[in-house]
Legacy VTK file of the C-alpha trace (Angstrom):
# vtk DataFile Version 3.0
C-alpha trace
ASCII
DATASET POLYDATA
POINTS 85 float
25.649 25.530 15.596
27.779 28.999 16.152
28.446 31.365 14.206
31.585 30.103 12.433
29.809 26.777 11.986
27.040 28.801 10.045
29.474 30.498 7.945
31.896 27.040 7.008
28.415 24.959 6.808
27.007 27.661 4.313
30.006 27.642 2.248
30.009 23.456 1.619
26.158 23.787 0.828
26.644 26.472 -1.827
29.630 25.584 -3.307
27.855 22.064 -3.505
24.254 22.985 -5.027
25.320 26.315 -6.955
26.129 24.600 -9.975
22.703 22.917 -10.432
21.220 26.069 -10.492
21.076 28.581 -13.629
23.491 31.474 -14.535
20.728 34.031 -14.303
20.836 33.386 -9.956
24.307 31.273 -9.481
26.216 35.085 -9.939
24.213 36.540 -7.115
24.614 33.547 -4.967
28.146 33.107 -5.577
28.814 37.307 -4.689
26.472 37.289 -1.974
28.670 34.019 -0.289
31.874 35.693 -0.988
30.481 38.665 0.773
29.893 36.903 3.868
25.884 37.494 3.590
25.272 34.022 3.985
21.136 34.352 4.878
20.764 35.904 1.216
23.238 33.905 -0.298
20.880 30.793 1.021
17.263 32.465 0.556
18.652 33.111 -3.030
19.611 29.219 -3.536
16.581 27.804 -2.088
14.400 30.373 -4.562
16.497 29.371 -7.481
16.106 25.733 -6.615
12.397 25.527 -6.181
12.061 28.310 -9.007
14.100 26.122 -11.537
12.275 23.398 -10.366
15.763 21.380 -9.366
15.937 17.819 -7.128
18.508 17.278 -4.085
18.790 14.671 -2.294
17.288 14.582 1.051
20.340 15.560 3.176
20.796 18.518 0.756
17.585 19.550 1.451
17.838 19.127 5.629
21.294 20.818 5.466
19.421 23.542 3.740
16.245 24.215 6.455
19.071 23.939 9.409
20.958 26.464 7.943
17.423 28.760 6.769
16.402 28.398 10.553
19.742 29.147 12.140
19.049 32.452 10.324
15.187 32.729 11.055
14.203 32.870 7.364
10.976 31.148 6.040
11.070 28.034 4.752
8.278 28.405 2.329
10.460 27.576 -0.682
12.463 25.068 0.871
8.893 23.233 1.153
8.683 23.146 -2.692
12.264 21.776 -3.565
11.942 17.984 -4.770
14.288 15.118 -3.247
15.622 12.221 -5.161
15.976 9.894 -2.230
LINES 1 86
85 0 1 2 3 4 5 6 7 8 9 10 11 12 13 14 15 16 17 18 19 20 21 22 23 24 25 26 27 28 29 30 31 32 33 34 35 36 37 38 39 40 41 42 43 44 45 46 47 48 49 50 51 52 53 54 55 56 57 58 59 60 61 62 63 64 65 66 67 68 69 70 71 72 73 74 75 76 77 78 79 80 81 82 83 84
């Protein structure tokens, strides 16, 4: 994955699993996205998603730790998130 890939590939996965998170984190994923900081926009998401306790499906959850290790962040929360599949 480049750069640009990281960037479209961020967009589809926030835009997509956003919504199932609460309004007290979706605002500060949503600005950091639209501000191009992508690795906080995503360490934000995964946090709000294991915080809130929320279940993707399996290829939500891969797109995810591809994205969190093209961007060398920890997956410790990603760990946590539950799948449906």
């Amino acid at each position: 994955m480049d750069l640009n890939g990281f960037h479209w590939f961020s967009r589809q996965i926030t835009d997509q699993l956003a919504p199932k998170i609460s309004p007290r984190y979706r605002p500060m994923v949503l600005q950091d996205g639209g501000a191009g900081e992508w690795p906080m926009a995503l360490e934000t998401l995964v946090g709000a998603l294991s915080e809130e306790n929320v279940v993707i499906t399996t290829a939500e959850k891969d797109a995810l730790r591809e994205l969190l290790e093209f961007c060398r962040k920890p997956l410790t929360y990603l760990e946590q998130i539950r799948t449906s599949d």
